[in-house]
C-alpha positions, 0 to 999 in steps of 0.5 A: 539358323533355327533349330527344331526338335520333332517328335515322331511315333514311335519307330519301328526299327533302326533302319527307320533312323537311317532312312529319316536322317538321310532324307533330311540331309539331301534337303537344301538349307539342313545343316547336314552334320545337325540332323539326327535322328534318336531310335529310343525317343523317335525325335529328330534334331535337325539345325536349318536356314528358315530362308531356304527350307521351312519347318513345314517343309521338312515335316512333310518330307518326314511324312512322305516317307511315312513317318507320322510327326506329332509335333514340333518345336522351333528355337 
């Protein structure tokens, strides 16, 4: 299980958490209890299995919601 923190631009709104977190918890290999979502930062945190899902994969579910990510970074 890897662990990565992403940073997002700035959210606009505390909908935005919700409708991140959600998104990520209905991917196959998220550990769903570890994808948060911080309103204040605009970082998600999220544990995964790297054999089912990518972090590559995971940003571009974040992006196809409209989201921008600036970077990541995987333990």
């Amino acid at each position: 299980m890897k662990s990565a923190t992403i940073q997002l631009e700035e959210l606009a709104c505390p909908s935005c958490m919700a409708k991140i977190e959600g998104a990520l918890k209905s991917l196959e290999g998220i550990d769903k209890d570890s994808a948060k979502v911080s309103f204040n930062s605009s970082k998600v945190k999220v544990n995964f299995d790297e054999e089912k899902i990518s972090i590559e994969e995971i940003e571009t579910a974040i992006t196809k919601l409209g989201y921008d990510v600036i970077k990541s970074k995987v333990k």
